[in-house]
ChimeraX commands (.cxc) that place a marker at each C-alpha (Angstrom):
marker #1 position 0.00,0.00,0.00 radius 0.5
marker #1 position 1.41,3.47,-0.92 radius 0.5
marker #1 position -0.87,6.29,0.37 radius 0.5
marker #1 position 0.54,10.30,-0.04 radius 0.5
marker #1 position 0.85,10.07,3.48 radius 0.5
marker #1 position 3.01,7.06,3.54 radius 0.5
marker #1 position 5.50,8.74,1.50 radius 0.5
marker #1 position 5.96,11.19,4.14 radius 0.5
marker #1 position 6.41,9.00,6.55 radius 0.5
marker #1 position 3.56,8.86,8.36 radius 0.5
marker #1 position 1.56,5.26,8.15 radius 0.5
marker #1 position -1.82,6.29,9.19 radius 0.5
marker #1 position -3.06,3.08,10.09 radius 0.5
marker #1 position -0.56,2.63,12.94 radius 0.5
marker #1 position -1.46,5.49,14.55 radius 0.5
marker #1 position -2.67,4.44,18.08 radius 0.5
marker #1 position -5.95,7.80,17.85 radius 0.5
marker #1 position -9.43,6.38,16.76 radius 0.5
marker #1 position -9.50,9.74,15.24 radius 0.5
marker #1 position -7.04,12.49,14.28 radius 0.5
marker #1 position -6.37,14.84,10.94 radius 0.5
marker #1 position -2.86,14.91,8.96 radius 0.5
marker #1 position -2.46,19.15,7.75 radius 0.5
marker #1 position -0.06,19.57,5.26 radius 0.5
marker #1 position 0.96,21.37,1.70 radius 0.5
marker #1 position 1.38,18.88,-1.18 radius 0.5
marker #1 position 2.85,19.44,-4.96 radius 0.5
marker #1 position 1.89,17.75,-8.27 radius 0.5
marker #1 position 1.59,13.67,-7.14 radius 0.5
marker #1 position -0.41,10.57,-7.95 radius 0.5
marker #1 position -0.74,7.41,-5.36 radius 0.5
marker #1 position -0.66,3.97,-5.65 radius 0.5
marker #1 position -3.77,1.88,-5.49 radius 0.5
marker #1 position -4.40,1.82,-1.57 radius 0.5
marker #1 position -7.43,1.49,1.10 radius 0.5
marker #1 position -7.45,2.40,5.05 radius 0.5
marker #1 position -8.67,0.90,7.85 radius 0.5
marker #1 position -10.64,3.88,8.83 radius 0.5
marker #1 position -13.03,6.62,7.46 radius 0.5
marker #1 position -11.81,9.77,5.58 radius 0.5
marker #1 position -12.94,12.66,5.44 radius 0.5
marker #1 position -10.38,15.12,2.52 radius 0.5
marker #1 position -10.63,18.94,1.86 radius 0.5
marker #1 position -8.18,20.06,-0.31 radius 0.5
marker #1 position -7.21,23.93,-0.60 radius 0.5
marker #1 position -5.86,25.69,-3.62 radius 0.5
marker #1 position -6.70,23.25,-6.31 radius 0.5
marker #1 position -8.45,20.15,-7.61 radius 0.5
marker #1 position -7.88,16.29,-6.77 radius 0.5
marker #1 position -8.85,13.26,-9.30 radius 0.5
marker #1 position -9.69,9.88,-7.46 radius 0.5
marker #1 position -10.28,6.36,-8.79 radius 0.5
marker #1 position -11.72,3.55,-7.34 radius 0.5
marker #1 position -11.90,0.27,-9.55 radius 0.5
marker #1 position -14.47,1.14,-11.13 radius 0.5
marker #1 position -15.10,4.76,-11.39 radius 0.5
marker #1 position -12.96,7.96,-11.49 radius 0.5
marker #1 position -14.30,11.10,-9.34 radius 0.5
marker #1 position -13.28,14.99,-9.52 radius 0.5
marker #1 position -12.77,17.03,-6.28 radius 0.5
marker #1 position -13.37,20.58,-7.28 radius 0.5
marker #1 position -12.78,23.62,-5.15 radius 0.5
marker #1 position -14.30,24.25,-1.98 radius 0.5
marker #1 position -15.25,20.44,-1.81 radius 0.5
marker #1 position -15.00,17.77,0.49 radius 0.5
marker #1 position -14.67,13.92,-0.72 radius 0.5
marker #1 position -16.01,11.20,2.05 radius 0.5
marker #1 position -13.85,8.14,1.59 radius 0.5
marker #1 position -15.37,4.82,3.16 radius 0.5
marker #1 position -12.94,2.42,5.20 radius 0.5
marker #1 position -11.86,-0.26,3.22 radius 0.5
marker #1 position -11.97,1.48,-0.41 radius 0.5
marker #1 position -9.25,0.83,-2.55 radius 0.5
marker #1 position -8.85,4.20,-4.34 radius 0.5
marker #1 position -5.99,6.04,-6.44 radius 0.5
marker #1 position -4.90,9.80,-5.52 radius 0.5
marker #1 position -4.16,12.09,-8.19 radius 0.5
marker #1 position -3.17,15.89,-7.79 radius 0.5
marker #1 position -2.84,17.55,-11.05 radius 0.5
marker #1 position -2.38,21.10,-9.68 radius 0.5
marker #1 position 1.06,22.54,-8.66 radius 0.5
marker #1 position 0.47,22.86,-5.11 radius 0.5
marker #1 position -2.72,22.75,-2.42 radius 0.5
marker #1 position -3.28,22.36,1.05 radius 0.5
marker #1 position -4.18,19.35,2.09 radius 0.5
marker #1 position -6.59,18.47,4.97 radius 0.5
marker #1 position -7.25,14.59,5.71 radius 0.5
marker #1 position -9.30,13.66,8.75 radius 0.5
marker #1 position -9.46,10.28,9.86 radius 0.5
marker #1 position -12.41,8.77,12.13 radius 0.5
marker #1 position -12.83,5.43,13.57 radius 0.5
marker #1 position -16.09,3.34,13.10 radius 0.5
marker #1 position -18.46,3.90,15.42 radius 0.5
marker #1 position -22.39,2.23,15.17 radius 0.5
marker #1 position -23.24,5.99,16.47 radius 0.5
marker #1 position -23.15,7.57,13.18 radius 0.5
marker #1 position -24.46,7.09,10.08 radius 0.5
marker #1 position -21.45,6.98,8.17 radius 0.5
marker #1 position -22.00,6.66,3.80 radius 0.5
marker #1 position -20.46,3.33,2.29 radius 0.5
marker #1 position -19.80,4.99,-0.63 radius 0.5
marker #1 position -17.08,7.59,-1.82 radius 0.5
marker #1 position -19.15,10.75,-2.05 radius 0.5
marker #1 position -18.31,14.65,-3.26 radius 0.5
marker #1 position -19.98,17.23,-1.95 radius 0.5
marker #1 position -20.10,20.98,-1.03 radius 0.5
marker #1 position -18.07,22.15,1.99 radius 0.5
marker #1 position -20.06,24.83,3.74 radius 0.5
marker #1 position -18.05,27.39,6.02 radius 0.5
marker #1 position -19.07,25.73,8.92 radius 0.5
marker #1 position -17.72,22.41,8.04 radius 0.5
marker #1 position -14.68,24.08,6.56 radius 0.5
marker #1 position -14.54,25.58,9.70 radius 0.5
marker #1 position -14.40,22.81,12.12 radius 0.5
marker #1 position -11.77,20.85,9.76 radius 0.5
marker #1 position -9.77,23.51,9.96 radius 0.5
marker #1 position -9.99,23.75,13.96 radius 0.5
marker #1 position -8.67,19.75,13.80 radius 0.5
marker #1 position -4.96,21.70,13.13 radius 0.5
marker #1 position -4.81,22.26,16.43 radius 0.5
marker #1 position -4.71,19.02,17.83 radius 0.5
marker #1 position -1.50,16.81,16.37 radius 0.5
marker #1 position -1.80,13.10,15.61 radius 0.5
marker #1 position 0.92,11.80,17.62 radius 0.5
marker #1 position 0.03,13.81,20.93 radius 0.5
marker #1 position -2.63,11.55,22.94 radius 0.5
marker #1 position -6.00,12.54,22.33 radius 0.5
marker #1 position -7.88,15.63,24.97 radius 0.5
marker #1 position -11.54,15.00,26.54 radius 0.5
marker #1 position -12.16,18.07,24.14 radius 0.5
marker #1 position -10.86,16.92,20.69 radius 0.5
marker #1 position -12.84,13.49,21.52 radius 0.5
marker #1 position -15.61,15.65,22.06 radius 0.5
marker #1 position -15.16,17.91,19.23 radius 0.5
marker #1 position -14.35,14.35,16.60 radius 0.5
marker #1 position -17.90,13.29,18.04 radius 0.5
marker #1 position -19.68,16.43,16.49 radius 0.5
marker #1 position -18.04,15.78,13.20 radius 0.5
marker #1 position -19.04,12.28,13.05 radius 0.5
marker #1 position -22.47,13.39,13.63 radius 0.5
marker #1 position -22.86,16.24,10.73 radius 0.5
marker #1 position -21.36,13.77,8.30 radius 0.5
marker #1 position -24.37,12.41,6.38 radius 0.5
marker #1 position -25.99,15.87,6.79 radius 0.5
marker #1 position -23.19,16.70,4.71 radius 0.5
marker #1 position -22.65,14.20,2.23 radius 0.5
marker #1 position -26.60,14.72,1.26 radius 0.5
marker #1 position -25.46,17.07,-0.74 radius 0.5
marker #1 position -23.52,15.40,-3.19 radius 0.5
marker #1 position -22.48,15.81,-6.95 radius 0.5
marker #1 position -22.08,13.72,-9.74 radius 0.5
marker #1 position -18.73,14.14,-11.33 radius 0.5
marker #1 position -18.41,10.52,-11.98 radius 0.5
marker #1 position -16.78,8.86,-14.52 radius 0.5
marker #1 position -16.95,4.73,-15.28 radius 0.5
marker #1 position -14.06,3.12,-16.02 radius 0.5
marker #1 position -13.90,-0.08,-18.53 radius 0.5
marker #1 position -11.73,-2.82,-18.85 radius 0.5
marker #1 position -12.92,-3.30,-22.09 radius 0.5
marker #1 position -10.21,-3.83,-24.67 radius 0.5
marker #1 position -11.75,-2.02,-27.34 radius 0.5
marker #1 position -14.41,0.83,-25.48 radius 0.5
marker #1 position -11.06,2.09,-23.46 radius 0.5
marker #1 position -9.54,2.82,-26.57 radius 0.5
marker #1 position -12.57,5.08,-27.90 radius 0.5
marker #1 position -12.57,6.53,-24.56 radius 0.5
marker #1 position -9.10,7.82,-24.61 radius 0.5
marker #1 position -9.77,9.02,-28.34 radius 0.5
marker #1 position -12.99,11.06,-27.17 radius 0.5
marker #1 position -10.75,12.30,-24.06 radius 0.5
marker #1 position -7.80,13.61,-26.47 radius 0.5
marker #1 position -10.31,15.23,-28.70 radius 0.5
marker #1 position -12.08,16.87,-26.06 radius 0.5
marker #1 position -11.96,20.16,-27.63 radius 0.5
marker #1 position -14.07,18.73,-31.05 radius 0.5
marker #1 position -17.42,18.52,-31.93 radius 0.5
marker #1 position -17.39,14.71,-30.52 radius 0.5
marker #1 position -20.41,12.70,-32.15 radius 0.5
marker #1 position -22.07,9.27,-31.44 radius 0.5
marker #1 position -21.38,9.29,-35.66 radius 0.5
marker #1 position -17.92,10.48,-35.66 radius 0.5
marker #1 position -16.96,8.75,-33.00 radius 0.5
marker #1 position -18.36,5.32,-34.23 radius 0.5
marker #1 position -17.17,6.06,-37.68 radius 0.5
marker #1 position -13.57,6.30,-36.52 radius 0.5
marker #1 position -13.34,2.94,-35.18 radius 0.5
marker #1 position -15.53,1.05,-38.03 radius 0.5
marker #1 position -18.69,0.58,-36.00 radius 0.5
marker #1 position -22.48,2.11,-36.45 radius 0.5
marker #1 position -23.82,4.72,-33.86 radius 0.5
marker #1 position -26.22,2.11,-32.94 radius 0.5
marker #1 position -23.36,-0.17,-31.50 radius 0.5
marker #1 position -21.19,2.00,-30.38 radius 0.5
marker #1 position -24.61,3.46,-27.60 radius 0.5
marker #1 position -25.27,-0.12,-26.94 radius 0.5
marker #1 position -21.82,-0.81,-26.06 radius 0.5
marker #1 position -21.62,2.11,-23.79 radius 0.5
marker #1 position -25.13,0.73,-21.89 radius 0.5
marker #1 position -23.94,-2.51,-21.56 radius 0.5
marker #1 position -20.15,-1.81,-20.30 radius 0.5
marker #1 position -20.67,1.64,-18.80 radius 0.5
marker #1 position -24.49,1.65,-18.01 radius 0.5
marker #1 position -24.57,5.44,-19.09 radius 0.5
marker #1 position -24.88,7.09,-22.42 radius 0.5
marker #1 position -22.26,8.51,-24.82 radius 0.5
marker #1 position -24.15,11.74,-24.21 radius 0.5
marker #1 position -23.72,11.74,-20.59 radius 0.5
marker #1 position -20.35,10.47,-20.96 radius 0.5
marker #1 position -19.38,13.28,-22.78 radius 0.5
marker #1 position -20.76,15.69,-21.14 radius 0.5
marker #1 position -19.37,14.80,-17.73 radius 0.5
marker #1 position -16.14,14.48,-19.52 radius 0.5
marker #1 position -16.02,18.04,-20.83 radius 0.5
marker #1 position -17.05,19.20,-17.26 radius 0.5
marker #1 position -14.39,17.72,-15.32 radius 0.5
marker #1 position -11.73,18.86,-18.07 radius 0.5
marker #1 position -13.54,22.11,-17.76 radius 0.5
marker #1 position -12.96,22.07,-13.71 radius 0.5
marker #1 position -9.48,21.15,-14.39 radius 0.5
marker #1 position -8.90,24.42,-16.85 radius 0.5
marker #1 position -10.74,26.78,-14.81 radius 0.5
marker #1 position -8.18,25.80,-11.45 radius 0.5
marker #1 position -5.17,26.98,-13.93 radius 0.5
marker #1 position -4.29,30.81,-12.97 radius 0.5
marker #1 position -5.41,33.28,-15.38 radius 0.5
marker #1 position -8.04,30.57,-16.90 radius 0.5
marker #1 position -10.24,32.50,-19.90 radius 0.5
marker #1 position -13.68,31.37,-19.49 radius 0.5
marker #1 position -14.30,31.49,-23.09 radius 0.5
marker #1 position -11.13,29.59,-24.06 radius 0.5
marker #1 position -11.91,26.68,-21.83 radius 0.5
marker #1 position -15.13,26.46,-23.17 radius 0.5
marker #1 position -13.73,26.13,-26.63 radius 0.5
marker #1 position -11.10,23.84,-25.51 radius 0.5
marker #1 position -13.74,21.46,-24.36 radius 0.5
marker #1 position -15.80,21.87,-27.13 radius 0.5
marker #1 position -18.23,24.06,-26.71 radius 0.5
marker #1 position -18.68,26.97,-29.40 radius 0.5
marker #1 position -21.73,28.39,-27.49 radius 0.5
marker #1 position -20.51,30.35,-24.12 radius 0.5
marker #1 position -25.01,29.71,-22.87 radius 0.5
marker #1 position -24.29,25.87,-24.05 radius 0.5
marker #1 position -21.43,25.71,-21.47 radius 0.5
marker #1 position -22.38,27.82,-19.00 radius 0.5
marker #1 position -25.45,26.00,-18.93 radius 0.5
marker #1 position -24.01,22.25,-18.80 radius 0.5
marker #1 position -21.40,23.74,-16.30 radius 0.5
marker #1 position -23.87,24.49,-13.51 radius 0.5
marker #1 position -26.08,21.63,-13.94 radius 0.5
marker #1 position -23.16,19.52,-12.87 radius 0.5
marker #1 position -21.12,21.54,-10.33 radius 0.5
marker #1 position -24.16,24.10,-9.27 radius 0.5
marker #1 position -22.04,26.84,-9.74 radius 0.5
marker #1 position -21.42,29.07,-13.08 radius 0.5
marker #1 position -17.89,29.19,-14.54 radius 0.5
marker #1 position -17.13,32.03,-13.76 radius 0.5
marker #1 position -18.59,31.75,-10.07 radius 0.5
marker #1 position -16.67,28.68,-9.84 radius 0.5
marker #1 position -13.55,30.43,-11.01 radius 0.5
marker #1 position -14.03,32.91,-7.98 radius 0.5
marker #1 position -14.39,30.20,-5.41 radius 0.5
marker #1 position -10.94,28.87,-6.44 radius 0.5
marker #1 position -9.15,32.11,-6.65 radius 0.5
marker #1 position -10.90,33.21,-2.94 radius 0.5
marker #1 position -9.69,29.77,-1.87 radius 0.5
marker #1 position -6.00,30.24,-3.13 radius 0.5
marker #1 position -5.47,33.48,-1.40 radius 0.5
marker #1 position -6.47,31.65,2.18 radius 0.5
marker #1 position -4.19,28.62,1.49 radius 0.5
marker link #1:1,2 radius 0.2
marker link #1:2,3 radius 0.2
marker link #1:3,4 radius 0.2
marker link #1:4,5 radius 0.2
marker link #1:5,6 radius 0.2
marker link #1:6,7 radius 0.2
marker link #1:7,8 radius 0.2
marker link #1:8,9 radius 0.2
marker link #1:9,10 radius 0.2
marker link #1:10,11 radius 0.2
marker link #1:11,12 radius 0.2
marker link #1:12,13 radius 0.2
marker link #1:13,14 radius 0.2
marker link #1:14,15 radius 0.2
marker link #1:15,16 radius 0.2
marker link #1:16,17 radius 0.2
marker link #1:17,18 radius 0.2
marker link #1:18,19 radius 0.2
marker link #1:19,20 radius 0.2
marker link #1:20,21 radius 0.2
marker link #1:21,22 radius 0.2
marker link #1:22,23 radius 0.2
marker link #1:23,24 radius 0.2
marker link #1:24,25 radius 0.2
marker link #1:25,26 radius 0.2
marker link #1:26,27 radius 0.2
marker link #1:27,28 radius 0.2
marker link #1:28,29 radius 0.2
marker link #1:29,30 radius 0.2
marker link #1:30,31 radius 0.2
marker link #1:31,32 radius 0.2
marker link #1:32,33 radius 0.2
marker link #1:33,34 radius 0.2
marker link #1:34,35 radius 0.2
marker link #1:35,36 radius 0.2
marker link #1:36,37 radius 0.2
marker link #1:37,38 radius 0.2
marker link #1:38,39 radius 0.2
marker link #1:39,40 radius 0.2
marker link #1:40,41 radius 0.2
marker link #1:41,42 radius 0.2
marker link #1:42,43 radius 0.2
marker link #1:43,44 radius 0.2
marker link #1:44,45 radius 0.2
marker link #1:45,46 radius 0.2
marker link #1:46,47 radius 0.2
marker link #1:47,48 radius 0.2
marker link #1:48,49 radius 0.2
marker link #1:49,50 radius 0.2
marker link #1:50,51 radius 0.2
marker link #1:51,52 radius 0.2
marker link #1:52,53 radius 0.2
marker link #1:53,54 radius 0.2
marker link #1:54,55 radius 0.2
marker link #1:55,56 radius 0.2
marker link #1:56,57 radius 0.2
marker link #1:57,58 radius 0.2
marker link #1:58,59 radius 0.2
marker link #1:59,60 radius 0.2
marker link #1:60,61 radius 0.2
marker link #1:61,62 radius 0.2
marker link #1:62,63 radius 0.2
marker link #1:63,64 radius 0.2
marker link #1:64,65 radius 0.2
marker link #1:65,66 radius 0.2
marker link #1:66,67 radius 0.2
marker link #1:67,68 radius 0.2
marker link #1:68,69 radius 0.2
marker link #1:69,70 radius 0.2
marker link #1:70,71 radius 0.2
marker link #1:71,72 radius 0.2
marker link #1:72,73 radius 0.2
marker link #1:73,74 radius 0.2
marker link #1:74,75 radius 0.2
marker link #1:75,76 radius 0.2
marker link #1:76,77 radius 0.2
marker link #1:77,78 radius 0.2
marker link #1:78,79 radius 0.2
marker link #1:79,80 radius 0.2
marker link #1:80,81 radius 0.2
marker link #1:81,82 radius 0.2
marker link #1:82,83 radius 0.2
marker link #1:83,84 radius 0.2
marker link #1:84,85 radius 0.2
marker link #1:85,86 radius 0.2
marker link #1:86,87 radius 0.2
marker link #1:87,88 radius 0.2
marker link #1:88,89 radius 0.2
marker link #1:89,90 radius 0.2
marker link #1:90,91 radius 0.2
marker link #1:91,92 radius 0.2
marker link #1:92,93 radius 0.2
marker link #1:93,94 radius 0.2
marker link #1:94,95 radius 0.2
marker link #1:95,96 radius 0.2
marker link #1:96,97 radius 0.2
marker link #1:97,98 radius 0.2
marker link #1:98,99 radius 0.2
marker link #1:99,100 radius 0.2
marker link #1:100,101 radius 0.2
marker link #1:101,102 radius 0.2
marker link #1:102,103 radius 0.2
marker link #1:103,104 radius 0.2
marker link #1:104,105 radius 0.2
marker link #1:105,106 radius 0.2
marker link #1:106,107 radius 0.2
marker link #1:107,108 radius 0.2
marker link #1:108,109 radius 0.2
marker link #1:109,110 radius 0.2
marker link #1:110,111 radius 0.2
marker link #1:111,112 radius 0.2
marker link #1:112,113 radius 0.2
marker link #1:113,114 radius 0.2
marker link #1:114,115 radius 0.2
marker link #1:115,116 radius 0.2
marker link #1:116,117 radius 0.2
marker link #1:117,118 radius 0.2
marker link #1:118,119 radius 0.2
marker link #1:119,120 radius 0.2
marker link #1:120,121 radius 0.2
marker link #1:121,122 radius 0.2
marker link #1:122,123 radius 0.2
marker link #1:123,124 radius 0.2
marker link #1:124,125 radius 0.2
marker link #1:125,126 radius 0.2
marker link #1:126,127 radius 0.2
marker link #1:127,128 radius 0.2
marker link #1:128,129 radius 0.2
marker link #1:129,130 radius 0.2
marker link #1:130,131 radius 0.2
marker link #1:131,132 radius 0.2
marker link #1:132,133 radius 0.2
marker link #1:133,134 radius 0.2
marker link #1:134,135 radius 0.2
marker link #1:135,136 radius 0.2
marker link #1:136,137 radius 0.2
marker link #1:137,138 radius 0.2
marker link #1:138,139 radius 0.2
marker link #1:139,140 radius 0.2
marker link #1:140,141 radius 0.2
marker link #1:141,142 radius 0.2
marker link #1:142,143 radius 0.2
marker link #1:143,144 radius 0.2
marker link #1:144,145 radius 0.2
marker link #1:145,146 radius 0.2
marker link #1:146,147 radius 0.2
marker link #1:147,148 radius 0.2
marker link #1:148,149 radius 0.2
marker link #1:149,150 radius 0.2
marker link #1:150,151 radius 0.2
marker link #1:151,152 radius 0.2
marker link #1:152,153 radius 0.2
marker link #1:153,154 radius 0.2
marker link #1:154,155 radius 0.2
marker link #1:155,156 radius 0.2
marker link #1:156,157 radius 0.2
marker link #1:157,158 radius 0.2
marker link #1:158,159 radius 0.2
marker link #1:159,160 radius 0.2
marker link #1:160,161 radius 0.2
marker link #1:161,162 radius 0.2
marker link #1:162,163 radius 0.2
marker link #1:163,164 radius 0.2
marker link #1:164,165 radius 0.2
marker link #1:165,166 radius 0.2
marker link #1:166,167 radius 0.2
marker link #1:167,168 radius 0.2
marker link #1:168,169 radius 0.2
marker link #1:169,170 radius 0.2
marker link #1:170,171 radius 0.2
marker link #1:171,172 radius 0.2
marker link #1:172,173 radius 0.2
marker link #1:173,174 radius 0.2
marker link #1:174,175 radius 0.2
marker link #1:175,176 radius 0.2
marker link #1:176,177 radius 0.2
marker link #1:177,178 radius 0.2
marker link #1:178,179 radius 0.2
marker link #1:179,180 radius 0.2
marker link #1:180,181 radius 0.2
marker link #1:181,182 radius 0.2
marker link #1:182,183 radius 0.2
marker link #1:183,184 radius 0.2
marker link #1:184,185 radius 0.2
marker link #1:185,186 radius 0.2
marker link #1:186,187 radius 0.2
marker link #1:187,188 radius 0.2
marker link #1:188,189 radius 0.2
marker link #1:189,190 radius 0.2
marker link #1:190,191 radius 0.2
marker link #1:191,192 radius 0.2
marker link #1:192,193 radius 0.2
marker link #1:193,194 radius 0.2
marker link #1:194,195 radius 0.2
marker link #1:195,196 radius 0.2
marker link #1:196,197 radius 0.2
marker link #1:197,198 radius 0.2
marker link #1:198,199 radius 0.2
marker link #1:199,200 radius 0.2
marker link #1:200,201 radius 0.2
marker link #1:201,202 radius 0.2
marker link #1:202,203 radius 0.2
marker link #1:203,204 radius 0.2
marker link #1:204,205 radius 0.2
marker link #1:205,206 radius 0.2
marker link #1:206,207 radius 0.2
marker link #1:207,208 radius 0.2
marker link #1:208,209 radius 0.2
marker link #1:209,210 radius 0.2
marker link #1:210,211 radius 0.2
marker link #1:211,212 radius 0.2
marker link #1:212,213 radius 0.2
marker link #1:213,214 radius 0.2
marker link #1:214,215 radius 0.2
marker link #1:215,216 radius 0.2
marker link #1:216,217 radius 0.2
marker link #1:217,218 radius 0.2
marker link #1:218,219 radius 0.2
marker link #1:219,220 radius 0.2
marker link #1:220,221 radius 0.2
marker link #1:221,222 radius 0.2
marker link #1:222,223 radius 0.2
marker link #1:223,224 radius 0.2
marker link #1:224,225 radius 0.2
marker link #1:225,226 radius 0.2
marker link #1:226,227 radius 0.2
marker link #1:227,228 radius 0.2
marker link #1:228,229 radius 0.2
marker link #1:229,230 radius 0.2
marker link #1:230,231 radius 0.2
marker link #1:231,232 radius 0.2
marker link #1:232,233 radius 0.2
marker link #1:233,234 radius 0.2
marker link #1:234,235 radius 0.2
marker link #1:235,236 radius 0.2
marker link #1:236,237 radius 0.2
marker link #1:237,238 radius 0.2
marker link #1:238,239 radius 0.2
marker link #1:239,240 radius 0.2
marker link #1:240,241 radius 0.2
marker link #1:241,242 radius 0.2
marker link #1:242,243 radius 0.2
marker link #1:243,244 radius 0.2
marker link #1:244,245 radius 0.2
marker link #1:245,246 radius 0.2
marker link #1:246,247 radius 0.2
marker link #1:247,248 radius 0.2
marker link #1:248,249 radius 0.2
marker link #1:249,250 radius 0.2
marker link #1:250,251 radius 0.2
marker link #1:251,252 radius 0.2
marker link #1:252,253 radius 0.2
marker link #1:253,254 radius 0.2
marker link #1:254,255 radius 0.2
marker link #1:255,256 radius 0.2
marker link #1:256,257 radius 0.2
marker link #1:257,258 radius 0.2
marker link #1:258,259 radius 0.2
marker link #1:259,260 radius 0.2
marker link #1:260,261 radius 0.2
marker link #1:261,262 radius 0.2
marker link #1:262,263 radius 0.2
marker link #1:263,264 radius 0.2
marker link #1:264,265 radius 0.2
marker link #1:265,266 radius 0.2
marker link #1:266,267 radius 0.2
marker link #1:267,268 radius 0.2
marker link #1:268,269 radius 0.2
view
């Protein structure tokens, strides 16, 4: 196993604490294929994170928090130069109504709040009636939290043949991508290459695109000086309305709002 952590030195599952956080800045990285024996709740400042479980790839955008189940075997990947990285780690506990699942979802200032207030209390320093205390709110507000979630979700394929189209559509993100072209270029009809995304992804080549274009969009909008209207040409959309209105129907935000939320979020890191 070969958490971000781990290369650092610091093997969080033989930490004696039930619960405890890990604060730190982190540059450009990508992780191994890893799980933990506990819970974890991540909050990254100044940037985005990508995450893959077996099956699926996720997007943590700005001003996000991504709930991480115990036992998930998941992949790390940090594509920015340089964020602030907030990991909390709670113990199981039938008290709280923890989600199985890996979830995204907004981080509102009280929540970013109290994870922030975790810095205070180090992981190797045995654990205060108060930080218990204060560990036992958290655990509590988590589902309330997590209700919230987004879809930036990708499927992943082992399929021989679909991976291939899907790193063709990826490359040629900026193009006027269809279900035609697209089948054209690899000798099949439209009509098989939507079946084949049912069967093996069990979502459309719409949707599929479309989620795609987001996430690259997310990814573009974190770079400094990002031009609205280039990104949305440079993940194919010629209409500025089009994106804008694709944009917020994933992330709930407007470009250029979003763009704010990670500049305010890079001056406080």
């Amino acid at each position: 196993m070969s958490s971000l952590f781990a290369r650092m030195g610091i093997i969080e599952d033989e930490i004696e604490k039930r619960t405890f956080a890990v604060h730190t800045q982190v540059s450009k990285f990508t992780t191994e294929m890893h799980h933990h024996s506990r819970y974890q709740l991540l909050y990254a400042e100044g940037g985005i994170m990508q995450f893959f479980s077996e099956d699926q790839q996720f997007i943590l955008p700005a001003k996000h928090g991504a709930w991480i189940p115990a036992g998930l075997v998941h992949r790390v990947v940090l594509p920015s130069s340089q964020i602030y990285l907030r990991t909390l780690y709670l113990g199981d506990d039938k008290r709280y109504a923890f989600p199985n699942h890996l979830v995204i979802f907004p981080i509102t200032p009280l929540a970013r709040e109290m994870i922030l207030y975790t810095e205070k209390w180090h992981y190797e320093h045995p654990a205060m009636p108060s930080e218990d205390a204060f560990y036992d709110a958290i655990s509590h507000l988590i589902a309330e939290w997590c209700r919230d979630a987004i879809t930036l979700v990708l499927p992943t394929t082992e399929h021989e043949q679909l991976a291939e189209i899907i790193d063709y559509m990826l490359s040629n993100i900026s193009q006027n991508l269809t279900v035609s072209d697209v089948g054209h270029e690899f000798g099949m009809s439209s009509r098989t290459l939507m079946r084949m995304f049912r069967q093996q992804l069990d979502i459309t080549f719409q949707v599929y695109l479309r989620t795609a274009r987001v996430i690259k969009a997310i990814e573009l909008l974190s770079l400094p000086d990002a031009s609205i209207t280039d990104v949305s040409l440079q993940v194919g959309y010629q209409s500025m309305s089009s994106f804008s209105q694709v944009f917020k129907a994933f992330v709930g935000q407007s470009p250029s709002m979003f763009r704010q939320s990670i500049q305010s979020t890079d001056n406080q890191v």
